[in-house]
C-alpha positions as CSV (number, residue, x, y, z in Angstrom):
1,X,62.3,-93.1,-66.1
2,X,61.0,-90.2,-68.2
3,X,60.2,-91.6,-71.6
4,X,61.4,-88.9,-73.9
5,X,64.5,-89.1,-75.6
6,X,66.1,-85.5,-77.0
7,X,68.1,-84.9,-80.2
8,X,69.5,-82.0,-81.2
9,X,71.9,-80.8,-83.9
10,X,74.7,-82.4,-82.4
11,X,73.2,-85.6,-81.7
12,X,73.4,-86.6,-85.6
13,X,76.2,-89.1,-85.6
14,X,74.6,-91.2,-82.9
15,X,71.5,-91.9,-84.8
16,X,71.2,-95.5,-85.6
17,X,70.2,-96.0,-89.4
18,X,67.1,-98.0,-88.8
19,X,65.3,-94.6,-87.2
20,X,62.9,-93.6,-89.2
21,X,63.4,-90.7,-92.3
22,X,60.5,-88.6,-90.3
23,X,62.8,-88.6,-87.0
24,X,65.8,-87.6,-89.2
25,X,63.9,-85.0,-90.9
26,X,63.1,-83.4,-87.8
27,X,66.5,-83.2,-86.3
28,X,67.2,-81.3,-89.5
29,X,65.3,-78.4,-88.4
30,X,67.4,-78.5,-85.0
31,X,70.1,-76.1,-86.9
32,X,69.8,-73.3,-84.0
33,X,71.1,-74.6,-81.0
34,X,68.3,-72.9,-79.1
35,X,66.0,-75.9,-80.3
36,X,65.5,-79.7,-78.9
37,X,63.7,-82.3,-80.5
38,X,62.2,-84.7,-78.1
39,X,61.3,-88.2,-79.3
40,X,58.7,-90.8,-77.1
41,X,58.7,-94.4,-78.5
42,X,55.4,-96.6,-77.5
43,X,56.1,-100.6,-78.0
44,X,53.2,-102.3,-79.3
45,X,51.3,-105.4,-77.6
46,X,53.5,-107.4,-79.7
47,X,57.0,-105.9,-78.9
48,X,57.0,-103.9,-81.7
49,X,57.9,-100.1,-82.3
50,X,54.3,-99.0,-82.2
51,X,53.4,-94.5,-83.0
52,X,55.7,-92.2,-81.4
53,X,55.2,-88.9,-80.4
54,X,57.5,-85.5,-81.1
55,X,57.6,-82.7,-79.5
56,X,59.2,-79.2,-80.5
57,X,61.0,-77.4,-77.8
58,X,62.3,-74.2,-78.1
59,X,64.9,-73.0,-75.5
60,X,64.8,-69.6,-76.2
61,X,62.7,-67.1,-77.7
62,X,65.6,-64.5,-78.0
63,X,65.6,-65.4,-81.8
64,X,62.2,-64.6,-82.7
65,X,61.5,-62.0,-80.9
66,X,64.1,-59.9,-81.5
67,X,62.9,-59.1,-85.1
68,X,59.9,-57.2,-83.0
69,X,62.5,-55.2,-80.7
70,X,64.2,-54.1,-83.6
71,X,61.7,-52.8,-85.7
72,X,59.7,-50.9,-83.0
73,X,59.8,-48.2,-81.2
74,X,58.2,-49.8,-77.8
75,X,57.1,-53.1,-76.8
76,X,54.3,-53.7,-74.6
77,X,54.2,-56.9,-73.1
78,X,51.0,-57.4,-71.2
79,X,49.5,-60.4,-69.1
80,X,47.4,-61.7,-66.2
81,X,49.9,-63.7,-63.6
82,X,53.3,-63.0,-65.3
83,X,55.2,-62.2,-61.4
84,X,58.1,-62.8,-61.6
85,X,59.2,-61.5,-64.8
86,X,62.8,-61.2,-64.6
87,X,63.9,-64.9,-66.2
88,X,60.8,-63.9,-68.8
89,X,62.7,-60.6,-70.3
90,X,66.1,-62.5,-70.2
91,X,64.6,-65.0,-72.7
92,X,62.5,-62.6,-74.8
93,X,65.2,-59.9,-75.0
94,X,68.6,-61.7,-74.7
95,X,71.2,-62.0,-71.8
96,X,72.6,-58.6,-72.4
97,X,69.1,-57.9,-71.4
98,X,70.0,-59.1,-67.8
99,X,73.0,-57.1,-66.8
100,X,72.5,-53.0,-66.2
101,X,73.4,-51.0,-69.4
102,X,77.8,-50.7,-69.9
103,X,79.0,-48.9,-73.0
104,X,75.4,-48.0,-74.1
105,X,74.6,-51.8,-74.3
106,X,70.6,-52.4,-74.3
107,X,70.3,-53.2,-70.7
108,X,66.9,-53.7,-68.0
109,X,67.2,-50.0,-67.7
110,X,65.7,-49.8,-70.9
111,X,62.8,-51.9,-69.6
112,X,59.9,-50.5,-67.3
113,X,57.5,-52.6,-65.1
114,X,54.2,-51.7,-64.0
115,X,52.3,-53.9,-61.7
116,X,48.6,-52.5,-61.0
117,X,47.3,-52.7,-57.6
118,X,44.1,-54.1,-56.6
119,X,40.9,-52.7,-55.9
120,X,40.5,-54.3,-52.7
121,X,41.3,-52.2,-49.4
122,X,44.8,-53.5,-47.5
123,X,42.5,-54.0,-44.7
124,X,40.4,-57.0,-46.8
125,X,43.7,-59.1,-47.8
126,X,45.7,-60.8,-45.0
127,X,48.9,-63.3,-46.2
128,X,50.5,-65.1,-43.5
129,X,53.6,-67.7,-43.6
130,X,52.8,-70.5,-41.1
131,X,56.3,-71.7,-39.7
132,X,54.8,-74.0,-37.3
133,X,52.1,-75.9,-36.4
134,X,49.9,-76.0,-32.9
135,X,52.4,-78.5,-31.4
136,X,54.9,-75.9,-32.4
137,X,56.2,-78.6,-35.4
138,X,58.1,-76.9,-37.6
139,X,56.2,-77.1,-41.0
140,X,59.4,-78.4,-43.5
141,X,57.2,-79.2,-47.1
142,X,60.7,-80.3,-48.6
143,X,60.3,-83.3,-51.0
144,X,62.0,-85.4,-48.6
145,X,60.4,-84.3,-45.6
146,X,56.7,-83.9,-46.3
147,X,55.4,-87.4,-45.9
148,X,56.7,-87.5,-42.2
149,X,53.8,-88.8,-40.4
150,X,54.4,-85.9,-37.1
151,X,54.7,-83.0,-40.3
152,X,51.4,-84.5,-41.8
153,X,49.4,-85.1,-38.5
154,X,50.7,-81.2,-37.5
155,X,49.3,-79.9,-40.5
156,X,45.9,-81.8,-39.6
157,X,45.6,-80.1,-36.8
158,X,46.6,-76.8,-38.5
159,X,43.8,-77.4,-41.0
160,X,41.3,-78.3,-38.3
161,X,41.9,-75.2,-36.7
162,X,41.3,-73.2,-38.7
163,X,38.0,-74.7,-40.3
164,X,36.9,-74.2,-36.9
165,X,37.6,-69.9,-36.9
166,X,37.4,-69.3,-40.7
167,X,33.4,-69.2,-42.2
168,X,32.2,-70.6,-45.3
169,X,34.7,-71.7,-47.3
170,X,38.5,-73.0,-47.2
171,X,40.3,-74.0,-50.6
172,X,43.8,-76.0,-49.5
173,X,46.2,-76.8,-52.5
174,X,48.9,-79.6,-52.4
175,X,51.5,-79.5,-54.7
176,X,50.8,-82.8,-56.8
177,X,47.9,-85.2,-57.0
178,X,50.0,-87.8,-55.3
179,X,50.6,-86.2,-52.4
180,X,47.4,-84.8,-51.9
181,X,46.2,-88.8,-52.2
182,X,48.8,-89.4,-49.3
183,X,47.6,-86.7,-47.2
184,X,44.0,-88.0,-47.3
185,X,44.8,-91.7,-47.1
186,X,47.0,-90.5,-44.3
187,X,44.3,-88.3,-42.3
188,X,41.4,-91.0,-42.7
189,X,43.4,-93.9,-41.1
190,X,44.6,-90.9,-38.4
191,X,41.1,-89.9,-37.9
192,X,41.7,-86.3,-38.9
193,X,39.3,-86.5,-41.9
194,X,36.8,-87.2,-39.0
195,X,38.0,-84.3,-37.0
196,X,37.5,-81.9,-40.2
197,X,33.9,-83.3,-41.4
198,X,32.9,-82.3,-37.9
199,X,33.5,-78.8,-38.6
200,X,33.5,-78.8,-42.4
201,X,32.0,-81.2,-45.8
202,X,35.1,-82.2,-47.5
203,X,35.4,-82.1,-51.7
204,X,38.3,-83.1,-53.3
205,X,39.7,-82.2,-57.2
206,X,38.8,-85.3,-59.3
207,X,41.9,-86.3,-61.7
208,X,38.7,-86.4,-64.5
209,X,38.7,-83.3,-65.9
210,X,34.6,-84.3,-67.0
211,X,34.0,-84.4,-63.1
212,X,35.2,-81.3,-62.2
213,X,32.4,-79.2,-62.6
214,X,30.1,-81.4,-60.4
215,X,32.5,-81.5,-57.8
216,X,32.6,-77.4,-57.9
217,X,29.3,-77.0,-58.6
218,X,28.4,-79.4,-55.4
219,X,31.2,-78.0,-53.1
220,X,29.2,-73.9,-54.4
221,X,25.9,-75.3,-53.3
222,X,27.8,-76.5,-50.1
223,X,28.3,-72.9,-49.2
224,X,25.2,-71.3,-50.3
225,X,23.5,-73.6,-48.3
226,X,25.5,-72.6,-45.5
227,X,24.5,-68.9,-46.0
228,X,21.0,-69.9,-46.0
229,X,21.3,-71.6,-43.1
230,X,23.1,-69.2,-41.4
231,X,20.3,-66.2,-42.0
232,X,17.8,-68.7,-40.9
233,X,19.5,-69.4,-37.7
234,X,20.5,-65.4,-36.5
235,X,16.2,-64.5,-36.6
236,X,16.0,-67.5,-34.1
237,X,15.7,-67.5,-30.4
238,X,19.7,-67.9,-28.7
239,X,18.4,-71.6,-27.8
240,X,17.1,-72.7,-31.2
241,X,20.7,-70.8,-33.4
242,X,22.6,-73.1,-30.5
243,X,21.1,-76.5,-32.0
244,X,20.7,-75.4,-35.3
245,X,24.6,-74.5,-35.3
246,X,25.5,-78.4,-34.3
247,X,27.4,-80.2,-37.4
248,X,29.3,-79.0,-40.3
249,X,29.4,-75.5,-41.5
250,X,30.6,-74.5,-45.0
251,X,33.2,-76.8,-46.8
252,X,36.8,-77.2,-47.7
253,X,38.3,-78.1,-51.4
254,X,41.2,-79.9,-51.5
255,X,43.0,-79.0,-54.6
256,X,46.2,-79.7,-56.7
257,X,48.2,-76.9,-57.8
258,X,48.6,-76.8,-61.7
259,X,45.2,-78.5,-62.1
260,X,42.3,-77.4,-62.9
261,X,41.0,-75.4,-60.2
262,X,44.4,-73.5,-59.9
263,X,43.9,-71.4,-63.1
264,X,40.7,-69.6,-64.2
265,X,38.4,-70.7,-61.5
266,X,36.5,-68.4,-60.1
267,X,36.7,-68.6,-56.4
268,X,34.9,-65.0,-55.1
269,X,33.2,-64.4,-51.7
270,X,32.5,-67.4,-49.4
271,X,33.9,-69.6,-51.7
272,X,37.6,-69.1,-50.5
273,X,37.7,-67.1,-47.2
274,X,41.0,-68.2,-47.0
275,X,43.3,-70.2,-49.3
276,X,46.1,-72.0,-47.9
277,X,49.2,-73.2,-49.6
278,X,51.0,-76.0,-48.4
279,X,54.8,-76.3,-49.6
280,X,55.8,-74.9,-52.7
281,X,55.4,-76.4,-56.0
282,X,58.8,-77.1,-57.7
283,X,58.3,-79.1,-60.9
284,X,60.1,-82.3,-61.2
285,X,63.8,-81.7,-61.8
286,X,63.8,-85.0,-63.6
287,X,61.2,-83.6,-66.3
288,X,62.7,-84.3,-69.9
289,X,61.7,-80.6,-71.4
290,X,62.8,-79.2,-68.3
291,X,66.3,-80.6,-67.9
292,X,66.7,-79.6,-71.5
293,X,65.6,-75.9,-70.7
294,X,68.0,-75.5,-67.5
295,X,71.0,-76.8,-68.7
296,X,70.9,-74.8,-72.0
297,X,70.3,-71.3,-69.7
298,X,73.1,-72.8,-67.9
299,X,75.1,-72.2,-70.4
300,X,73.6,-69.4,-72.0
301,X,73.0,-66.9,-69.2
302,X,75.2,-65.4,-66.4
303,X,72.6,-66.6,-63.2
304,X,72.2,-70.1,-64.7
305,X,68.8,-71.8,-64.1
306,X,68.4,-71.5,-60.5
307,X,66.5,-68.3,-60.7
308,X,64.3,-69.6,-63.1
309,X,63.5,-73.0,-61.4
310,X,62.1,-71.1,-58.5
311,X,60.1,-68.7,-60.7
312,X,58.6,-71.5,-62.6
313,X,57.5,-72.8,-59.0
314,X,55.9,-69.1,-57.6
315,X,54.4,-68.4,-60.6
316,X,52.1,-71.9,-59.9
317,X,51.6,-70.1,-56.2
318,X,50.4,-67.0,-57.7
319,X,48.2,-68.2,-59.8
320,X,46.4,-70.1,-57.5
321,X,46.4,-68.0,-54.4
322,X,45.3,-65.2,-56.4
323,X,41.8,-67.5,-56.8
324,X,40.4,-65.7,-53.9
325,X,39.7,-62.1,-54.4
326,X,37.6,-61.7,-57.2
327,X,36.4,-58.3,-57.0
328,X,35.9,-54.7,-55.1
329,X,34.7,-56.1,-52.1
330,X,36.0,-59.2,-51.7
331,X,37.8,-60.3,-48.7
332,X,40.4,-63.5,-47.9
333,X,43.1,-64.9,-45.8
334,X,46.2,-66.3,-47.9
335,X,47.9,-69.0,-45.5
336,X,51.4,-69.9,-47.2
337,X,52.4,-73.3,-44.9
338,X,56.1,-73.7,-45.0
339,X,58.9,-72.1,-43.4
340,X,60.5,-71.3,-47.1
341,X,58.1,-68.8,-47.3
342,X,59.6,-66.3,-45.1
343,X,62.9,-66.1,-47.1
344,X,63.3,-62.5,-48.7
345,X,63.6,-64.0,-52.6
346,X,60.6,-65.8,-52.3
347,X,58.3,-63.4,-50.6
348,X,60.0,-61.1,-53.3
349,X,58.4,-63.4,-56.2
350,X,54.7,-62.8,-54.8
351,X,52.5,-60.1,-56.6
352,X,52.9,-56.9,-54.8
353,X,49.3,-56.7,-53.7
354,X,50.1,-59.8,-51.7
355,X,53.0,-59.0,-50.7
356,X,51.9,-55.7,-49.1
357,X,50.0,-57.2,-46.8
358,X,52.2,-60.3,-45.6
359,X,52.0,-60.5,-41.8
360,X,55.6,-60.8,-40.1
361,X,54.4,-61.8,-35.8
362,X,58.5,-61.9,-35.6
363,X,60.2,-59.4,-36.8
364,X,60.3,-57.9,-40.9
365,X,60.7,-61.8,-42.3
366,X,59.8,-64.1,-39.5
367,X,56.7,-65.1,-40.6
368,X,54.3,-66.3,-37.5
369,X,53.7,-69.4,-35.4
370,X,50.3,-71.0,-35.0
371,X,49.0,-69.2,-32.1
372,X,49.7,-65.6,-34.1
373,X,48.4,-67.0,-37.3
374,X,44.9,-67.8,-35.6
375,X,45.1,-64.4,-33.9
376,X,45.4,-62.3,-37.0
377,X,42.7,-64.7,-38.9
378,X,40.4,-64.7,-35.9
């Protein structure tokens, strides 16, 4: 049960008098009805009300930011992953904002989009969604589906794959720390961990934040060492690169998305020859400060909160695919595991330099099976 309680302006009368004057005080600013209060109470050791904490929400930013709008001639609004944008300007400029101009109303006509392209050739980007696996299991990441043991051991053999034809290194994210814990636990008593370490050393994101920079800087030496290794072995004779080659080569992270390594890591060259994405990242609809913000655009904007709920959860897939390609001559492999990924609104929501080069084995939205996935990787 999520532990924060919300009060708002119309939530007055319920508010029994032994609250607190601090709590009261702060439901006084809640005038606007596109602000929340939310309240956590802790209980002390001995049953007591112990600290609590308060947080400010603000539904929409409509209010604040108009006063810009309307005193200047143009607004610039500029930013690193802000795809999709179209739930952003509805909030910033207002709902007339998202219907086309009637009667001279300010409308999205009034607002241009640029999206710069990236320095990389087309030929040195490859995004692929993976409908199904080598067993030809269809990959279904739904919340109730994706702890199916014949989904999970499919996606082992997906991964193991392709840490066999993809060099260096492989960077995986799972959308939560849990299930990334039940995919591991899973694929050691499976015996797909062993499968992998055969082809690959395994790191994992720590949940310590303090550990996460030995576990990158370990996995980085992991695929230097490789390189080395690898230069060393092509001036030998054929027989000596054969035994040499034995064993793991390169590494694979396993990360979460929305921690750590999902935003401002650097993951250039052999340290993410390919990224792969398994399911997609919805944030829990249960979520206090996000039940608040959906049902107020419920009622406040003419597409409601679906539109937004989904943006919220490719805006977490852009920013961490987009760890890969790091500069002019950088080169990766973007493997999006689920069979939502070929729908036209998602594939919509990815940056259009990934998007551009999605590969469709079946037709303009199909996506591709295993077998055509490995042959446009390999």
């Amino acid at each position: 049960m999520d532990p924060w309680r919300c009060y708002c302006s119309g939530t007055r009368r319920r508010i029994a008098q032994q609250q607190c004057r601090r709590e009261q005080a702060l439901i006084g600013i809640t005038g606007r009805k596109a602000h929340r209060i939310l309240v956590k109470h802790s209980s002390s050791s001995r049953g007591t009300q112990g600290p609590s904490m308060y947080k400010f929400l603000l539904l929409n930013a409509e209010y604040h930011f108009k006063e810009i709008v309307d005193e200047a001639r143009s607004v610039v609004l500029a930013g690193g992953t802000m795809h999709p944008v179209g739930p952003l300007l509805a909030q910033l400029l207002g709902p007339s904002f998202a219907k086309e101009d009637t009667g001279g109303a300010p409308g999205l006509s009034r607002v241009h989009q640029f999206s710069c392209g990236h320095s990389i050739p087309a030929s040195h980007m490859l995004a692929i969604p993976l409908t199904h696996g080598p067993m030809g299991v269809p990959f279904d990441f739904t919340y109730a589906a994706r702890t199916n043991n014949a989904l999970m051991d499919e996606l082992g053999r997906a991964v193991t794959n392709l840490c066999t034809i993809v060099p260096d290194g492989i960077v995986l994210f799972a959308v939560s720390y849990k299930y990334l814990e039940d995919l591991l636990a899973y694929w050691e008593s499976s015996g797909v961990t062993q499968r992998i370490q055969a082809k690959k050393r395994i790191y994992k994101e720590p949940r310590d934040v303090v550990e996460v920079e030995n576990t990158l800087r370990s996995y980085r030496q992991c695929i230097d060492g490789n390189k080395v290794v690898a230069a060393a072995s092509s001036s030998l004779s054929s027989a000596s690169s054969s035994s040499s080659s034995s064993g793991p080569r390169g590494a694979i992270l396993f990360s979460v998305v929305g921690g750590r390594m999902s935003e401002g890591i650097n993951f250039s060259d052999g340290l993410a020859r390919c990224v792969v994405m398994v399911g997609m990242p919805y944030a829990n609809p249960s979520d206090a400060v996000l039940k608040e913000k959906m049902a107020y655009m419920d009622k406040t904007f003419p597409e409601g909160s679906a539109s937004y709920y989904e943006d919220l959860c490719m805006r977490s897939v852009n920013q961490s695919i987009g760890r890969a390609i790091r500069h002019a001559k950088d080169y990766a492999a973007i493997v999006l595991v689920d069979q939502r990924y070929t729908k036209h609104n998602v594939l919509q929501k990815l940056p259009k330099w990934i998007g551009d080069s999605v590969h469709h084995a079946n037709g303009s939205s199909g996506g591709c099976n295993f077998a055509q996935a490995m042959g446009a990787i390999g």
